[in-house]
C-alpha positions as CSV (number, residue, x, y, z in Angstrom):
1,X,159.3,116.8,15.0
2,X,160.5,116.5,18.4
3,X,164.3,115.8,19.5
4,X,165.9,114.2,22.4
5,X,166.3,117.7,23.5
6,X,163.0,118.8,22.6
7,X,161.2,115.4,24.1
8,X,159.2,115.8,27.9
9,X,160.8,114.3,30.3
10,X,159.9,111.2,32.1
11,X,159.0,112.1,36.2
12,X,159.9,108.8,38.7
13,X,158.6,109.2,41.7
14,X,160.4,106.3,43.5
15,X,162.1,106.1,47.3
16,X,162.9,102.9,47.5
17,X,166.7,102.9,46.2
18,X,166.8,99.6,44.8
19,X,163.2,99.7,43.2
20,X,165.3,103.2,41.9
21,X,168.1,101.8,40.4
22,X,166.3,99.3,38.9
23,X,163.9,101.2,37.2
24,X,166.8,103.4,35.7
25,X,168.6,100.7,34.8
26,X,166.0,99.3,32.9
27,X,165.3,102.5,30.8
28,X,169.1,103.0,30.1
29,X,168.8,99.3,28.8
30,X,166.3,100.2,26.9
31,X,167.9,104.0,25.7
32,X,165.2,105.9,26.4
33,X,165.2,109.4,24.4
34,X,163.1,110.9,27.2
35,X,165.3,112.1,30.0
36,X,164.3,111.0,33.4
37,X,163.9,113.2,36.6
38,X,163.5,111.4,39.7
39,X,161.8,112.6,43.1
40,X,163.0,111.0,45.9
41,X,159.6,111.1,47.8
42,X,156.1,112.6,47.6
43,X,157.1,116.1,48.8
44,X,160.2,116.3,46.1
45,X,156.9,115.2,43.7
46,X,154.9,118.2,44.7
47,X,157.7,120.4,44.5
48,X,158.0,120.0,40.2
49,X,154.7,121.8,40.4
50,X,156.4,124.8,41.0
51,X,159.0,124.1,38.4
52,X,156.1,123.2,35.7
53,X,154.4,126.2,36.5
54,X,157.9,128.6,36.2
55,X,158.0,127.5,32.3
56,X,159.7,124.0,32.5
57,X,158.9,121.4,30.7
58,X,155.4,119.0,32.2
59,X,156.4,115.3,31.9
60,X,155.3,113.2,28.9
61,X,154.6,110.7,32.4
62,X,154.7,110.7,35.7
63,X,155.9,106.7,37.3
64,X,154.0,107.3,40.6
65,X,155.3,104.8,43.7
66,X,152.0,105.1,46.5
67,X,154.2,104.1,49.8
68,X,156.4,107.2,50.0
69,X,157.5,109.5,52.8
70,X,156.5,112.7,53.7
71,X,153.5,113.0,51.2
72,X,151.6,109.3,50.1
73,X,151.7,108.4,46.4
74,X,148.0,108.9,46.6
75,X,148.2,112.5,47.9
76,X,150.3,113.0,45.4
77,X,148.0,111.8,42.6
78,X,145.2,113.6,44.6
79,X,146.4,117.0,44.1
80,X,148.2,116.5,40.3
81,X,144.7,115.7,39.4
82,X,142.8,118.1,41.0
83,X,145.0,121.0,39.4
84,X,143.8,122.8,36.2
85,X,146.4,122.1,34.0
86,X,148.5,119.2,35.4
87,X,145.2,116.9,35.9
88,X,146.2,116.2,31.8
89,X,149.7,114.9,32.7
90,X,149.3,111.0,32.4
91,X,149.7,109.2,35.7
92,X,151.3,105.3,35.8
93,X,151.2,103.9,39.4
94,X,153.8,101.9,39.5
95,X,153.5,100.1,43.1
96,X,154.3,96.6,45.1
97,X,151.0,97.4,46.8
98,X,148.6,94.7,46.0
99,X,146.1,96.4,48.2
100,X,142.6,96.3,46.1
101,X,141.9,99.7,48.1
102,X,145.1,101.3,46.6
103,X,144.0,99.9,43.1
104,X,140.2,101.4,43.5
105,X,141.4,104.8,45.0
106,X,144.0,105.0,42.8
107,X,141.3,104.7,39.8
108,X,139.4,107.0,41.5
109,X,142.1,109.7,42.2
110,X,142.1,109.8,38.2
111,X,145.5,107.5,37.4
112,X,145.7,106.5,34.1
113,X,147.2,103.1,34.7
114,X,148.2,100.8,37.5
115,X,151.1,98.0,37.2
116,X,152.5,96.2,40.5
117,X,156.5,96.3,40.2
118,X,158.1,93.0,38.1
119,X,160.2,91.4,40.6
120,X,163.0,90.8,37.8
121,X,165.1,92.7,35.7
122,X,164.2,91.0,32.7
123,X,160.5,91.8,33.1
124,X,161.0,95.4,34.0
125,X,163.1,95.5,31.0
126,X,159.4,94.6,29.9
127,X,157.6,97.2,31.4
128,X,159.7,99.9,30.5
129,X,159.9,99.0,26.8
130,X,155.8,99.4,26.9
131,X,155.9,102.6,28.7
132,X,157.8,104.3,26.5
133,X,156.2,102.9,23.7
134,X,152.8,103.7,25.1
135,X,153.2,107.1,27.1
136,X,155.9,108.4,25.1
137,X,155.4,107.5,21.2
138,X,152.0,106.9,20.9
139,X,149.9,108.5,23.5
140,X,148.9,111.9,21.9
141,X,149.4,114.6,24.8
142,X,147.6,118.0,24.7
143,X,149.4,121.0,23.6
């Protein structure tokens, strides 16, 4: 059985400070067990696949933002899913982009979901609650 210290991480890929501080907020709220690591842009993204690949732990999720600096969200995606082994880590866009072309190519990248960004705490409160219980309770992750 896995322990706090035992459980995959969480990986937020968020710039936006606010969008940031909310979203940790919200899973503090909500005490996730999961320990989050945060990437402050798509470059600091790529840069876990070095980490992943020197023995550290994959993330039971990535919480992918597209609009980021230095590397898009989408390139981002692009590349996770077109790498052997971390094409199996789950993807959640989590975007103010309401851009049907971001939804489609984000589908088509390989992400596993897509949510626009609640505007309110309370309904972040939401989404996180359903995160963890989807991607990191339920969702059965390969070994």
């Amino acid at each position: 059985m896995n322990t706090p210290a035992t459980l995959p991480p969480i990986l937020l890929v968020e710039d936006n400070p606010m969008d940031l501080d909310l979203t940790l907020r919200a899973f503090n709220k909500k005490k996730f067990s999961n320990t989050i690591q945060v990437a402050r842009d798509g470059e600091e993204a790529l840069a876990f696949f070095a980490r992943w690949e020197a023995g550290e732990a994959m993330p039971a999720v990535i919480l992918l933002d597209i609009n980021l600096p230095k590397v898009n969200g989408l390139e981002v995606l692009q590349r996770l899913k077109s790498h052997p082994v971390f094409r199996r880590i789950p993807v959640v866009v989590l975007t103010s982009s309401r851009e049907n072309s971001d939804l489609k190519t984000a589908y088509d990248l390989g992400v596993n979901s897509y949510i626009e960004k609640p505007v309110s705490f309370n309904k972040f409160i939401e989404v996180a609650e359903h995160i963890e219980l989807y991607w990191c309770l339920l969702n059965e992750r390969p070994i």
